[in-house]
N, C-alpha and C positions, 0 to 999 in steps of 0.2 A: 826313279823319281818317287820321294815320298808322298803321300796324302797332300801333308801341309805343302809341300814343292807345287804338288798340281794346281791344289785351288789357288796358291798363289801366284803361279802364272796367270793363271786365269783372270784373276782380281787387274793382275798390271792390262792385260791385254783389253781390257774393260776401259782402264785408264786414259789406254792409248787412242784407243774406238774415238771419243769425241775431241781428242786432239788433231786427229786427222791421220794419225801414224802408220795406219791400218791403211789408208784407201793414198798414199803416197808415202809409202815405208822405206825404209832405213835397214841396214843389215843387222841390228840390234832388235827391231821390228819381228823381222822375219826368221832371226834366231829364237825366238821367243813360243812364234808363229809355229812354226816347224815341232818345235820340245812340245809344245802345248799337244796340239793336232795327232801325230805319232803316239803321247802318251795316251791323248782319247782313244783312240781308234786300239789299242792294246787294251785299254782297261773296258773300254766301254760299249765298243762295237758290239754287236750282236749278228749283225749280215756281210757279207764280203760285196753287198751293194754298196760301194763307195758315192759317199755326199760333200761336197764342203760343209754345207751347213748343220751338219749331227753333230762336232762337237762342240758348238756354241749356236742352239737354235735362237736365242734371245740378243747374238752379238754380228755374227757372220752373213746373217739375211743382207745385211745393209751395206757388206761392204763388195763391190763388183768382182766378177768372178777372174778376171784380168788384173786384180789390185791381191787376190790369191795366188794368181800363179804367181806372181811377181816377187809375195811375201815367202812362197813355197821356194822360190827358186834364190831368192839371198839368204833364205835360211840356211840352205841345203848346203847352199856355196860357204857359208859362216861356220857351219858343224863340218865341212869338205866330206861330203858325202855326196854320190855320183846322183843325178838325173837320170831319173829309168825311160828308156827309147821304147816306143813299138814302130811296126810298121805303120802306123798311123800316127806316128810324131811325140812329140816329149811327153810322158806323164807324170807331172806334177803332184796330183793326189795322190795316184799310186803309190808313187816314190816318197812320200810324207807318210802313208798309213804304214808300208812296207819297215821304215825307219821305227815304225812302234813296236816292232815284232812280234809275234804269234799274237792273234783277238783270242784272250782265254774266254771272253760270255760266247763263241760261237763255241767252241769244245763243252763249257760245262751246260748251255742250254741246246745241246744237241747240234751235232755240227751240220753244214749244210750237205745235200747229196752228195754232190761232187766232192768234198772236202774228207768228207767221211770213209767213201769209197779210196778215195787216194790213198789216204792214212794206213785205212785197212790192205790194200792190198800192200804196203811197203812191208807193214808188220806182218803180215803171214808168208809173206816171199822171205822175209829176214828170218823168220820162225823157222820156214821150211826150208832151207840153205846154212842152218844153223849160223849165220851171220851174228858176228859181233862186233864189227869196229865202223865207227864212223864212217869211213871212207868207203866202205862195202856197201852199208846202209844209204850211202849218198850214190853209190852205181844205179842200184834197185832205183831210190826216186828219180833218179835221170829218166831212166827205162820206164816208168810208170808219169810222166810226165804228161802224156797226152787226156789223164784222166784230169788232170784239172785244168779250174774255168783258165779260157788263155790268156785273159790279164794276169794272172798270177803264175803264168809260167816265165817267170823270172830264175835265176839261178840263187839268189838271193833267198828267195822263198821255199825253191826245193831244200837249199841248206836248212831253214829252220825247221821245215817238215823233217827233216831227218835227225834233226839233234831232239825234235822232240820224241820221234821213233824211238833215237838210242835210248833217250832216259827211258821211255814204256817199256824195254827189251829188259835196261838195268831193274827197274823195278818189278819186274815178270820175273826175272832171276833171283830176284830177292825174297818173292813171294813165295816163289817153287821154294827153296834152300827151306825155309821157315816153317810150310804149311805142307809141303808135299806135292807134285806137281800135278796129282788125281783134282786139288782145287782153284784150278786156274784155267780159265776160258779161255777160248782163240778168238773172241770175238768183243 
């Protein structure tokens, strides 16, 4: 989604707010809902603390949290993309942020413990096994699973963890090739 795409999701969903769309919504509503939310939480998040209301603090307060999951769950159904389960029942936010994939401000403003550690151990197990292909990189995060927080032990989520490994493995490989591998950290 471009810039101008976001804000103007955002501008419609504004729209919609005092027509009532929002707090008894439509699958056009909730396809909206969903693209919006998902691209927040990718571009903007900063915590793997999931909120409804972070990505519209001035729009989302007002509308009930049951008039979210409702918008979360036609949207999802509208883009046909699955509802994430726990053992604790449906997750709607999750399954809306998860749909944004990887949060880059929790990577470039330092990622969280858990998040970091995961990361790190995938790439040094991948480093030390000389691993190179996707599907290897995704055994490892299977196996390293238990290092992240358990909302986000999703299969879903290990996948992006790992495609973002392989790009770091690719670009680790590029650096070496280039600079010589005496200038490249493991950490």
């Amino acid at each position: 989604m471009t810039d101008r795409e976001f804000e103007g999701v955002k501008e419609i969903l504004r729209y919609l707010a005092p027509e009532g769309r929002l707090v008894t919504p439509d699958d056009r509503a909730g396809a909206l809902f969903v693209a919006y939310c998902a691209e927040w939480f990718r571009r903007e998040s900063n915590s793997t603390f999931l909120r409804w209301n972070d990505p519209a603090p001035d729009l989302f307060p007002a509308i009930p949290d049951s008039c979210k999951r409702d918008l979360a769950d036609r949207g999802l159904r509208y883009w046909r993309r699955d509802l994430r389960r726990s053992e604790s029942g449906r997750e709607f936010l999750l399954s809306v942020a998860l749909e944004g994939g990887f949060p880059v401000r929790i990577l470039s403003s330092g990622a969280r413990a858990w998040l970091r550690d995961y990361l790190r151990s995938i790439m040094r197990r991948a480093i030390a096994s000389r691993v190179d292909t996707l599907q290897e990189i995704l055994e490892i995060a299977e196996e390293e699973r238990g290092r992240m927080r358990k909302s986000y032990q999703h299969a879903d989520f290990v996948a992006l963890c790992s495609e973002l490994v392989e790009r770091l493995l690719d670009l680790r490989r590029s650096a070496e090739a280039e600079g010589g591998a005496g200038n490249v950290r493991n950490s």
